[in-house]
C-alpha positions as CSV (number, residue, x, y, z in Angstrom):
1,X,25.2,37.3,-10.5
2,X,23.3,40.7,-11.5
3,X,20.8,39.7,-8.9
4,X,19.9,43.2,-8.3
5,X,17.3,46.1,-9.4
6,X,19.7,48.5,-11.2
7,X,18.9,49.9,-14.4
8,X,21.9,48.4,-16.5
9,X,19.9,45.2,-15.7
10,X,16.4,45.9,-15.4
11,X,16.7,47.8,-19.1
12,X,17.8,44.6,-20.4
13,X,14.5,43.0,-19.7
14,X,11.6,45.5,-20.6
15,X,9.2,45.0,-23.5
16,X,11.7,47.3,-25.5
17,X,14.7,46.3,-24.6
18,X,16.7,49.4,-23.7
19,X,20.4,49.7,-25.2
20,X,23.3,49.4,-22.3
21,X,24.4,53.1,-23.2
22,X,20.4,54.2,-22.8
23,X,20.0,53.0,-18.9
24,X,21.0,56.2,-17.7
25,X,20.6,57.0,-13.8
26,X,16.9,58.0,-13.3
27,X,18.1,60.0,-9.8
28,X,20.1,62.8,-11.5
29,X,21.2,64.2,-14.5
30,X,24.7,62.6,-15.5
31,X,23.6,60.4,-18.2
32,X,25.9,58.1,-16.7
33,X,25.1,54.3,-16.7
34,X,22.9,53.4,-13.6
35,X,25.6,50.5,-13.0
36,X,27.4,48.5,-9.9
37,X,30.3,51.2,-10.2
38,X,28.0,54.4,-10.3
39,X,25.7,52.9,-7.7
40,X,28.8,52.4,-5.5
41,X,31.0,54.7,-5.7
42,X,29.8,57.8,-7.9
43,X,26.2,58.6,-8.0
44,X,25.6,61.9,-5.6
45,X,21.9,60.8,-4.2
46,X,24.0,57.9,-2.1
47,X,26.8,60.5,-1.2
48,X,26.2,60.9,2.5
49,X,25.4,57.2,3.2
50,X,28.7,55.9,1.2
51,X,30.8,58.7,3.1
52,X,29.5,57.1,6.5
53,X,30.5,53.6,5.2
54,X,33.0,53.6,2.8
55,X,37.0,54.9,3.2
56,X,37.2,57.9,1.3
57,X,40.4,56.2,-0.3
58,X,37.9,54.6,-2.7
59,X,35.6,57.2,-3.3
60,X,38.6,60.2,-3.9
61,X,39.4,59.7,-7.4
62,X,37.6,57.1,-8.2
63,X,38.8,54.2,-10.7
64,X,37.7,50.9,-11.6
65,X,40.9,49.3,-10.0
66,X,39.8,50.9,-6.7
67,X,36.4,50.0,-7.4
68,X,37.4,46.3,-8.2
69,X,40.0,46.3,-4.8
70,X,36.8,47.4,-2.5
71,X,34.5,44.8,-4.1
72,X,37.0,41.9,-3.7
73,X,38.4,43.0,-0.1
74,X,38.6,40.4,2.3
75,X,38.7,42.4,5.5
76,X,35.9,41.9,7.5
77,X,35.2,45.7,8.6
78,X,35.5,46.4,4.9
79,X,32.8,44.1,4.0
80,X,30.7,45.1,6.4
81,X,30.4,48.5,5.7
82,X,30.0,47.8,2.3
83,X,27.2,45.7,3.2
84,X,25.9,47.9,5.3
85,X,26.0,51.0,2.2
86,X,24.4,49.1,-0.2
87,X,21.5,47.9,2.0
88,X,20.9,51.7,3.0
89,X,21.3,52.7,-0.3
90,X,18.9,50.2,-2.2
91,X,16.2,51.3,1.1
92,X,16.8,55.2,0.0
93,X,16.9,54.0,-4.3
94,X,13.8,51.5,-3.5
95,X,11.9,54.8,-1.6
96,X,12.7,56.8,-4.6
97,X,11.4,54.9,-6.8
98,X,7.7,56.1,-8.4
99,X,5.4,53.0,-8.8
């Protein structure tokens, strides 16, 4: 749905539209693509909320195909943690955020 406030969407819609390889991470210095995998699984800021919530399994080594198996799990503690990470980690993102 893209119903969320990460960059590789938000860039999309600014006065000057930003190009998809330009909506870097604003929280550190990768130059990675603030996306749905990063914001998951690789960006450091959410490091010690995602290791409370997610099995390291998906965070050691991490691929799309493991990042595609946690997103369409259908075990219930699974989902809830997942839940659970990306509500703490759009509160910490959100409190980051200069306005």
């Amino acid at each position: 749905m893209s119903s969320h406030s990460l960059y590789v969407e938000t860039g999309r819609y600014t006065r000057q539209r930003i190009d998809r390889i330009q909506r870097y991470c604003t929280f550190c210095n990768s130059h990675d693509i603030e996306d749905e995998f990063r914001f998951v699984i690789k960006c450091p800021i959410y490091e010690h909320i995602r290791k409370n919530c997610i099995k390291s399994y998906y965070i050691r080594r991490p691929s799309m195909q493991k990042f595609v198996e946690l997103m369409t799990s259908c075990n219930r503690l699974v989902i809830k943690n997942l839940s659970t990470y990306i509500c703490q980690a759009f509160d910490l993102r959100n409190s980051l955020i200069v306005t």
